[in-house]
C-alpha positions as CSV (number, residue, x, y, z in Angstrom):
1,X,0.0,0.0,0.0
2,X,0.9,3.5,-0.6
3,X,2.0,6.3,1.8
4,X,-0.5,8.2,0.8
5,X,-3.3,5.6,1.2
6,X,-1.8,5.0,4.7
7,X,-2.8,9.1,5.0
8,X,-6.2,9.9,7.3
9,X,-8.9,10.8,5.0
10,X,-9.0,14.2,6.0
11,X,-5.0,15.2,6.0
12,X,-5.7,13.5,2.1
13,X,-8.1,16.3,1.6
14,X,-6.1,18.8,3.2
15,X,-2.7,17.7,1.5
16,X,-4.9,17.8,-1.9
17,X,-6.1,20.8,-1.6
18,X,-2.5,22.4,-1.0
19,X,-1.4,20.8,-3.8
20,X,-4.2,22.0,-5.9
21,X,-4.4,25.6,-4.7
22,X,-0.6,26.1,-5.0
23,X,0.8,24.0,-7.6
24,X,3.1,22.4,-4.4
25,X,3.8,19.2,-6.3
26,X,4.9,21.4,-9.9
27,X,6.4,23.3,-7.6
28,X,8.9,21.3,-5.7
29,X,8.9,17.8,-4.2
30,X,6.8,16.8,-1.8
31,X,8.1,15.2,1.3
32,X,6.0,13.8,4.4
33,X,8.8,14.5,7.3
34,X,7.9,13.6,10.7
35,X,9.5,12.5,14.3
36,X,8.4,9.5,16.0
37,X,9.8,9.1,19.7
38,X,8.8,6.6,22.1
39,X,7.5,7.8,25.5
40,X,6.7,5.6,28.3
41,X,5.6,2.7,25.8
42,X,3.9,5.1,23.9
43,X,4.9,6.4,20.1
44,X,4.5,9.7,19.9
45,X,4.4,10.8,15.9
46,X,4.6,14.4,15.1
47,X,4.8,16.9,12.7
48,X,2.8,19.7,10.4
49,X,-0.5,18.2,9.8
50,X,-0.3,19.4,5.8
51,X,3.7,19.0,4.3
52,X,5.4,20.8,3.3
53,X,4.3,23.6,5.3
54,X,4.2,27.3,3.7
55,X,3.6,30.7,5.4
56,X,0.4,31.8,5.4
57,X,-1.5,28.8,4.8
58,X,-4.0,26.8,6.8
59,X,-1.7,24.0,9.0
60,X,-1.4,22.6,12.3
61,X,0.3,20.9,14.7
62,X,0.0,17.1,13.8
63,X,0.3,14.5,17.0
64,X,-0.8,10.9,16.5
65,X,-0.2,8.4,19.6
66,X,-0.4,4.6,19.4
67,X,0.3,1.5,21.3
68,X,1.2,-1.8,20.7
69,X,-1.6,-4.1,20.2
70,X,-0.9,-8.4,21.4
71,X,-4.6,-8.8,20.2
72,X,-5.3,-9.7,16.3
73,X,-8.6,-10.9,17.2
74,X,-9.1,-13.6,14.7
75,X,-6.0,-13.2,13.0
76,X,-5.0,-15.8,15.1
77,X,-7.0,-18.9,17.0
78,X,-6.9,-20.4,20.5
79,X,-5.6,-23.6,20.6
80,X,-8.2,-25.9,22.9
81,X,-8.0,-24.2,26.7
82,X,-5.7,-21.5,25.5
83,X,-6.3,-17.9,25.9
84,X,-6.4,-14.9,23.1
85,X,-5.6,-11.6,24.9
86,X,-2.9,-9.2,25.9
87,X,-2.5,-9.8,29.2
88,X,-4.4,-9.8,32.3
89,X,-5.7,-7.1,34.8
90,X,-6.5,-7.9,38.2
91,X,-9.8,-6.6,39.5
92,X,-12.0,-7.4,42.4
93,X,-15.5,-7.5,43.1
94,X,-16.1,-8.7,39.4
95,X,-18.1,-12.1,37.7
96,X,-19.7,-13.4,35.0
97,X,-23.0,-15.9,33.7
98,X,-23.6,-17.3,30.7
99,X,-26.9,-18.7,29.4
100,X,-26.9,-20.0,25.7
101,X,-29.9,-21.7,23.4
102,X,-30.4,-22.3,20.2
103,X,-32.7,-20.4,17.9
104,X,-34.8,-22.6,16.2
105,X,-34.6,-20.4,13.2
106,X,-30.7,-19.9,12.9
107,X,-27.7,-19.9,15.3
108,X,-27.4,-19.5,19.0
109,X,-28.4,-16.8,21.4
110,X,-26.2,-15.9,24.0
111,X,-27.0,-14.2,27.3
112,X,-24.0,-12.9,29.1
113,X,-24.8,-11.1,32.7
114,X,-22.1,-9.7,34.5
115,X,-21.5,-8.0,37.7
116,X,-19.3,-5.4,39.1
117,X,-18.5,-4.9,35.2
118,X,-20.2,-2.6,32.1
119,X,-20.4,-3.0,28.4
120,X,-18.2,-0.1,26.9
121,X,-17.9,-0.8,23.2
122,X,-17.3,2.8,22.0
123,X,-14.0,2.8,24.1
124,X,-12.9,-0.7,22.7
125,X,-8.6,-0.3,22.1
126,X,-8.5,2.7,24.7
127,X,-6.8,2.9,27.4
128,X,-8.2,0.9,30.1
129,X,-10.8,1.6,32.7
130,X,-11.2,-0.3,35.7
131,X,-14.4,-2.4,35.5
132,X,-15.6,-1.6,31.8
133,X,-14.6,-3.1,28.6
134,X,-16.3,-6.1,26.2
135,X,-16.5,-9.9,26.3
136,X,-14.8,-12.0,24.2
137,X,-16.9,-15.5,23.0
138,X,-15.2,-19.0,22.4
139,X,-16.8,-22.1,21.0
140,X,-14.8,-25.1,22.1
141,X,-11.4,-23.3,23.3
142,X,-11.5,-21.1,20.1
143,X,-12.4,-17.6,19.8
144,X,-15.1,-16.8,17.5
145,X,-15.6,-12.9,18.0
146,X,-16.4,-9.7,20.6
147,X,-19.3,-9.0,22.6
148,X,-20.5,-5.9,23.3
149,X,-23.4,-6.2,25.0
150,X,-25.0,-8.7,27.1
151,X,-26.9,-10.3,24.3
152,X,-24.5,-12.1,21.1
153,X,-25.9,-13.9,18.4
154,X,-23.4,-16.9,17.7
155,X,-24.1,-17.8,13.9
156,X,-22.2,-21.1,11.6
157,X,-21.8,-23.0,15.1
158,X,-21.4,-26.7,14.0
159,X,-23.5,-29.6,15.4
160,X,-22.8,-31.5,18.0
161,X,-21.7,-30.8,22.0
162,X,-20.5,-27.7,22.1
163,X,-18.9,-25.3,25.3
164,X,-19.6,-21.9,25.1
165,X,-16.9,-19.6,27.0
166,X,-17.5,-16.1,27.7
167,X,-14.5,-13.5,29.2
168,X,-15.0,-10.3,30.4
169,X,-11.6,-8.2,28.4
170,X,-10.7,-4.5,29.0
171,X,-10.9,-1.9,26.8
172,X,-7.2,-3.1,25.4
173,X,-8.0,-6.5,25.3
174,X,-6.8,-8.2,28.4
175,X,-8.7,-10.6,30.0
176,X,-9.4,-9.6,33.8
177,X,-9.2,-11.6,36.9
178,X,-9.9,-12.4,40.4
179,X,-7.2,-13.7,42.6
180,X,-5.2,-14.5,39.7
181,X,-7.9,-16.6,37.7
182,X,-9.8,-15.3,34.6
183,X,-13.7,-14.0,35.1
184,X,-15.4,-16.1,33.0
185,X,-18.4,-18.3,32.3
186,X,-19.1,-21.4,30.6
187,X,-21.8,-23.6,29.6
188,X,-22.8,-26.7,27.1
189,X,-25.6,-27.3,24.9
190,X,-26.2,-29.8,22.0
191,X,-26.5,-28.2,18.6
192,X,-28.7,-30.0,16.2
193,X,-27.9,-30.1,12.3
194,X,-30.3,-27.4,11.4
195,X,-31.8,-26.0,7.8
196,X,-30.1,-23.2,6.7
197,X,-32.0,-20.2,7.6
198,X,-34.4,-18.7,4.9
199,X,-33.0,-15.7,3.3
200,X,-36.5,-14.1,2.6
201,X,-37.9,-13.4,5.5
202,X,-40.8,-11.0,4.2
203,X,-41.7,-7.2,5.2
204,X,-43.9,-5.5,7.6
205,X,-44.7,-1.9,7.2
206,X,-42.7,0.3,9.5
207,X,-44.5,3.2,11.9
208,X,-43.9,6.4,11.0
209,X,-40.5,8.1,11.7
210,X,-38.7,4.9,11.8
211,X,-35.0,5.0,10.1
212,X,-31.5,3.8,10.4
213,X,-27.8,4.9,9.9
214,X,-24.5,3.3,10.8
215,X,-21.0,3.9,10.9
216,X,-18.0,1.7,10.0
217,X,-14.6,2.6,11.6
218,X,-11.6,-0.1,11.0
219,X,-10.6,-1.9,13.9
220,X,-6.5,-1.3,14.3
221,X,-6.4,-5.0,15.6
222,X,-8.6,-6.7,12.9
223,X,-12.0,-6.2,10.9
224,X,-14.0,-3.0,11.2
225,X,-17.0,-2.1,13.8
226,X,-20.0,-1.3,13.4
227,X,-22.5,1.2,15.5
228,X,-26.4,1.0,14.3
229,X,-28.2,3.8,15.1
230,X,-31.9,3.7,14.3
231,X,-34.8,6.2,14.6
232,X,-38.6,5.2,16.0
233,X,-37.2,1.5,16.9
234,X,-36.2,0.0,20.0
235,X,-34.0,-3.2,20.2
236,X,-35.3,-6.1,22.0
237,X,-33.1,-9.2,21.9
238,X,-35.0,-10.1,25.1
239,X,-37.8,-10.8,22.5
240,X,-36.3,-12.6,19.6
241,X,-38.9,-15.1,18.3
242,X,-41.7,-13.6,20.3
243,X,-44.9,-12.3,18.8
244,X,-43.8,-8.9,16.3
245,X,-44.5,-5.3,18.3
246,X,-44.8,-2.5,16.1
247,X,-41.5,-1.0,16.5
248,X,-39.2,-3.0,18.0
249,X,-36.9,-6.0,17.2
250,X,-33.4,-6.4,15.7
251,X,-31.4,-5.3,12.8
252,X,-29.6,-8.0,10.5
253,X,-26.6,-6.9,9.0
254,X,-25.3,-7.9,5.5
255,X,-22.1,-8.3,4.0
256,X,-20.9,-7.8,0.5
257,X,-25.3,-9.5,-0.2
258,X,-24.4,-12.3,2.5
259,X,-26.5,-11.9,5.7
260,X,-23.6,-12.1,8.1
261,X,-25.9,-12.3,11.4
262,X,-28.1,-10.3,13.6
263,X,-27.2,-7.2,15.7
264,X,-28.5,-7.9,19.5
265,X,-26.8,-4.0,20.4
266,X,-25.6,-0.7,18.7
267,X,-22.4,-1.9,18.1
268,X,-21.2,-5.3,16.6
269,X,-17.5,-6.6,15.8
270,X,-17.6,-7.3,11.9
271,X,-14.1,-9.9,12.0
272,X,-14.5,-12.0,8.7
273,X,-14.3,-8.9,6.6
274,X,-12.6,-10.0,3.7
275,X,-9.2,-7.7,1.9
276,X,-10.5,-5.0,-0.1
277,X,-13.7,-3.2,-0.2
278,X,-16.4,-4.3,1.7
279,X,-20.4,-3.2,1.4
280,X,-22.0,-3.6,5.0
281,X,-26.0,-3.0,4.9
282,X,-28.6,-3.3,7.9
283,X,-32.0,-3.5,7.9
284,X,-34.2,-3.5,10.9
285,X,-36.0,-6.3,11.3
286,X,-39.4,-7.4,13.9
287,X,-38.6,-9.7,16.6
288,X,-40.1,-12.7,14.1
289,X,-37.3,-11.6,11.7
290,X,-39.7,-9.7,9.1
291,X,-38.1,-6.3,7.1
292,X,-39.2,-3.0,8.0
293,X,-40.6,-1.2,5.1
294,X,-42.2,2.2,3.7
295,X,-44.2,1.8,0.9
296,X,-42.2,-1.6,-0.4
297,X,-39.3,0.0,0.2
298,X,-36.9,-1.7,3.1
299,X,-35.8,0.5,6.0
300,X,-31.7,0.0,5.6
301,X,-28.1,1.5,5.7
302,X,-25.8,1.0,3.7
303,X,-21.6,1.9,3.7
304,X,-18.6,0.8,2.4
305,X,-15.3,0.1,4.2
306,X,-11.8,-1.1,2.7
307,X,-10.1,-3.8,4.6
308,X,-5.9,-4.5,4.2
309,X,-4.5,-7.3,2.8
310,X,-2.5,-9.0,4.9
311,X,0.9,-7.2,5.9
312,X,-1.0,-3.9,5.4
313,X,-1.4,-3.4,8.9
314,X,1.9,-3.1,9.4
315,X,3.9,0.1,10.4
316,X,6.3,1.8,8.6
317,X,8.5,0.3,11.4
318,X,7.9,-2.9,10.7
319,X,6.5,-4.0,13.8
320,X,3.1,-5.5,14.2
321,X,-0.7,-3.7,14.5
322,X,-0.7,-0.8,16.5
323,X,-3.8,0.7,18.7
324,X,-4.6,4.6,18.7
325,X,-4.8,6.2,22.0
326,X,-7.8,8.4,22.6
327,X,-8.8,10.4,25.1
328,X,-5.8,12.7,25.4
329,X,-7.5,16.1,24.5
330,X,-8.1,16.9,27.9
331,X,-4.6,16.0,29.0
332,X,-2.5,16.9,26.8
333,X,-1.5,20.6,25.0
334,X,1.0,22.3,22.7
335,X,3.5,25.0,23.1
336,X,4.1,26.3,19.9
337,X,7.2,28.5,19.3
338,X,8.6,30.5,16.5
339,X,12.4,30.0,16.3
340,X,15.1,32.7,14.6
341,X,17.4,31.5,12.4
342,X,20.2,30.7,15.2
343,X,17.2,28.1,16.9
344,X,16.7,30.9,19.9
345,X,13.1,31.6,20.1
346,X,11.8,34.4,18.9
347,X,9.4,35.3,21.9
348,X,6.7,34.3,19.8
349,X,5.0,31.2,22.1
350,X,1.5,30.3,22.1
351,X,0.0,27.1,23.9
352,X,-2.7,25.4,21.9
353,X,-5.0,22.9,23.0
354,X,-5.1,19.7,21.1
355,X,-8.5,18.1,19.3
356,X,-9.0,14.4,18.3
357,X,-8.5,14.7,14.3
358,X,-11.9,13.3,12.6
359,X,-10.8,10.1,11.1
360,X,-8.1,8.7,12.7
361,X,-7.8,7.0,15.6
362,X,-5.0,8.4,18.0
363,X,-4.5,11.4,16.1
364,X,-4.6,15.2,17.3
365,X,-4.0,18.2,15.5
366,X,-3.8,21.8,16.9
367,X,-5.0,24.5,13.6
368,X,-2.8,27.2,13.3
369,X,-1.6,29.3,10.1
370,X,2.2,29.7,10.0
371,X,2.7,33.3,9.0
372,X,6.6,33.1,9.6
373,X,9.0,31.1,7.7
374,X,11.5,29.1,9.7
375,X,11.9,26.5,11.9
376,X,9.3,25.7,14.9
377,X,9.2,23.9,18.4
378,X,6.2,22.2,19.6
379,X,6.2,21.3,22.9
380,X,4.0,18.6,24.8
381,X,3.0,18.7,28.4
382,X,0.4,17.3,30.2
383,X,-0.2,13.2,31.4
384,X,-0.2,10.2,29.5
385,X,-2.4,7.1,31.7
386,X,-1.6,9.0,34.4
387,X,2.4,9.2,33.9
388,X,3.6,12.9,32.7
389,X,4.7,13.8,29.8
390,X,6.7,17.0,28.3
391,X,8.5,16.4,25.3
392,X,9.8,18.7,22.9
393,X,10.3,18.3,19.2
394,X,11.5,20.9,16.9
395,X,11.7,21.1,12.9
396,X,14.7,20.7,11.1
397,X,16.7,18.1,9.8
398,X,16.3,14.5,10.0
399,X,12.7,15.9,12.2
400,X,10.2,17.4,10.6
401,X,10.2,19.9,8.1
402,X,10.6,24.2,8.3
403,X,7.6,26.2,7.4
404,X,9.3,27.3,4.0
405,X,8.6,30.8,2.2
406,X,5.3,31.1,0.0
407,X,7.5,32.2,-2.7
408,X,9.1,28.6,-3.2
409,X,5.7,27.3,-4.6
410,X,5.0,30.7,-7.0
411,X,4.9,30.7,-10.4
412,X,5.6,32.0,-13.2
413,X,5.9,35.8,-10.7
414,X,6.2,35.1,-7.1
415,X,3.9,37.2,-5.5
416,X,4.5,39.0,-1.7
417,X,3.7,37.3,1.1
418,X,1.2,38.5,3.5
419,X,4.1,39.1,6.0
420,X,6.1,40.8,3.2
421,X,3.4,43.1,2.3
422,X,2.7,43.9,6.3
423,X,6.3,44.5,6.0
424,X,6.4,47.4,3.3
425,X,3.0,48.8,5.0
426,X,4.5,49.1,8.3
427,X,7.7,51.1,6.8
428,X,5.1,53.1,4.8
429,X,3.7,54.0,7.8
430,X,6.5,54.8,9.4
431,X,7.9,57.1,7.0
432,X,4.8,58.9,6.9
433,X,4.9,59.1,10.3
434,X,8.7,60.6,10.0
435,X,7.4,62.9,7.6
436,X,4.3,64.1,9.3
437,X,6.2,64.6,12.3
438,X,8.8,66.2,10.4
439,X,5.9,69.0,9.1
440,X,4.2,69.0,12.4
441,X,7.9,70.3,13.9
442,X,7.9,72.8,10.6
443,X,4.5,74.6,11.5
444,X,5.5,74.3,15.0
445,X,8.2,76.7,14.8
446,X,6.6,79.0,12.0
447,X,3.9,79.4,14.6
448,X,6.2,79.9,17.2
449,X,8.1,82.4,14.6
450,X,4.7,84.2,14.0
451,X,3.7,83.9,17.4
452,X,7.3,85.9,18.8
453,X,6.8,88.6,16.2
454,X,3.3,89.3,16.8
455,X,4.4,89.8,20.3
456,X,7.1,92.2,19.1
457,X,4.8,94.1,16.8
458,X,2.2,94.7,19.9
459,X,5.3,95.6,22.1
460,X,6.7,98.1,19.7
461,X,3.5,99.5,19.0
462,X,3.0,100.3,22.6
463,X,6.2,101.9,23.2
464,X,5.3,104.1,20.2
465,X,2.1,104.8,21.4
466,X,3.8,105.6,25.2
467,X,6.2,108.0,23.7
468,X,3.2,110.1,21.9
469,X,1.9,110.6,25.0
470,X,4.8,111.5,26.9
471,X,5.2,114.7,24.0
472,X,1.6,115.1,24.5
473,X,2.0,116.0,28.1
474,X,5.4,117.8,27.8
């Protein structure tokens, strides 16, 4: 895969539209120069969010901070009795049930109660929480996907006597445990041979102001997940098989035209996405199976997602997955500082606060437009997990790169930067200020001048008019 399809959607578009507003690539070479550091187990990588970076146009500062990741979540299966995880967590206080039956239409249903624990599927690969995270499902020692929430629809489960094991994992994967021993649940059940499950189920006509949308996000550690989020419906896996209420039930999602299962929560684990694009829709569906529709027309959502080939996950590094950290908006900030040419600072410092950039995972980026050429320092402070952190990276080379001059990108004329233009103002000004001071002092002293000989006019006229008198009276 290419750098540049390695690129966030959004620094793409950002990148692109540098390049197409001022001929960049005609213009010079562009180069993607950052600095990666490693800070208590964390990579830090940093640099402009658009390169190369010219005065006076829209940038920012560009932080992206990942982990490493021991889960591959199906990339990989448990061998009987063996565990897939990244560790273990102690907790206390904390258990598990499991309840599981079959569905007498398709699959198993799985009931999964815990205690002293809660379902957190939109912080799944964060940094870990004490007593919130996701279960992970195993049939017969192997794993078979992620839970997030207490209902799971187990789907292709072969017949025959089968254990079903549920863990409860933190938000990074690692199983916890009491006492040194893994919170989990098991139980058995005979799976029949079964039909295959019809794939026309027939349609019911949805209330009014009932709708759907999802979201697909790649997983870093394998797959993609999904988040339903419908309108005028209510999910009741509780219900599944019971007689239909009007609005309520279950969505059933689809991949690539194959119904992959049913969604028992907002959020599902998709982990037999195949390389390459994938189409994911979801319909909702009554809790006897039955489409939702509007006049014929099936209430659904559809996206698209691209999954890697294998070895695409890796790093530029060459080491394995690697998770994003969020979270780190509120603990984190930027010092930005201009530097002169000899690296002193200029006395230009500003501290910027940091925003999760839309589209990638981990990633921050503090806006900012560059209006001075030259090399920069941005400096982090705040906490990581709890651990502090001020690190200081600054532009040059073998870093990242210098905010260069607007003029290198120019043709055929260069035109004046902003900064330049400011420039000639500001000595404009000034000289017009010299030279209105300059006249100011001029009439000064002609009033002065007229003012001193209006003074000696009165005085001699007086005298004249003091000797006339004097004769007068002689």
């Amino acid at each position: 895969m290419s750098f540049w399809h390695r690129l966030p959607r959004l620094r793409r578009s950002l990148l692109a539209l540098a390049v197409s507003g001022s001929a960049l690539a005609a213009a010079v070479g562009v180069v993607w120069a950052h600095e990666g550091r490693e800070v208590h187990g964390f990579t830090f990588d940093v640099g402009f969010l658009v390169e190369p970076a010219y005065e006076g146009q829209p940038n920012g500062v560009y932080l992206s901070v990942t982990r490493a990741s021991d889960d591959h979540d199906g990339s990989r299966h448990a061998a009987s009795g063996s565990h897939d995880h990244g560790g273990m967590v102690e907790t206390s206080g904390m258990s598990v049930e499991v309840t599981a039956e079959v569905d007498p239409i398709d699959g198993i249903n799985v009931h999964i109660v815990p205690t002293g624990f809660e379902f957190a599927p939109g912080r799944v690969n964060q940094a870990d929480v004490d007593g919130e995270g996701h279960a992970h499902v195993y049939v017969d020692g192997e794993k078979v996907g992620r839970a997030y929430g207490e209902w799971f629809h187990l789907k292709g489960v072969a017949p025959g006597d089968r254990e079903i094991r549920v863990t409860l994992q933190t938000n990074g994967h690692s199983e916890y445990a009491v006492g040194g021993q893994t919170v989990q649940a098991l139980t058995r059940l005979i799976v029949p041979s079964m039909p295959p499950a019809p794939e026309e189920v027939g349609k019911v006509e949805a209330p009014a102001g009932m709708g759907v949308a999802i979201s697909l996000e790649p997983d870093p550690v394998g797959g993609a997940n999904l988040m339903v989020m419908p309108q005028g419906f209510t999910l009741a896996p509780e219900k599944i098989n019971a007689p239909n209420v009007a609005g309520e039930g279950h969505p059933h999602v689809y991949v690539n035209g194959v119904r992959l299962g049913r969604v028992y929560s907002p959020y599902l684990h998709l982990g037999k996405l195949a390389p390459g694009m994938n189409e994911v829709r979801v319909t909702l569906n009554t809790n006897m199976h039955q489409e939702y529709a509007r006049n014929g027309e099936t209430i659904e959502a559809v996206a698209t997602i691209h999954i890697p080939a294998e070895g695409e996950v890796q790093t530029d590094d060459g080491h394995g997955a690697r998770v994003g950290v969020t979270g780190l908006a509120n603990s984190l900030a930027v010092e930005v500082t201009h530097l002169a040419a000899d690296m002193s600072a200029s006395g230009v410092t500003r501290q910027m606060a940091l925003s999760p950039l839309p589209g990638e995972r981990g990633g921050y980026v503090a806006p900012f437009i560059p209006t001075v050429p030259g090399p920069y320092r941005f400096r982090f402070v705040g906490t990581i997990d709890g651990l502090p952190v001020d690190e200081t990276f600054t532009s040059g080379p073998g870093t990242f790169d210098d905010v260069r001059s607007a003029t290198e990108a120019q043709f055929p004329r260069p035109v004046p930067s902003a900064r330049e233009i400011a420039g000639v103002a500001t000595a404009a000004q000034q000289q017009a200020r010299d030279a209105s001071e300059d006249a100011t002092a001029a009439l000064t002293v002609a009033v002065i001048g007229l003012a001193v000989g209006g003074v000696g006019l009165m005085t001699g006229v007086g005298l004249a008019l003091y000797a006339f008198r004097r004769r007068g009276a002689g």
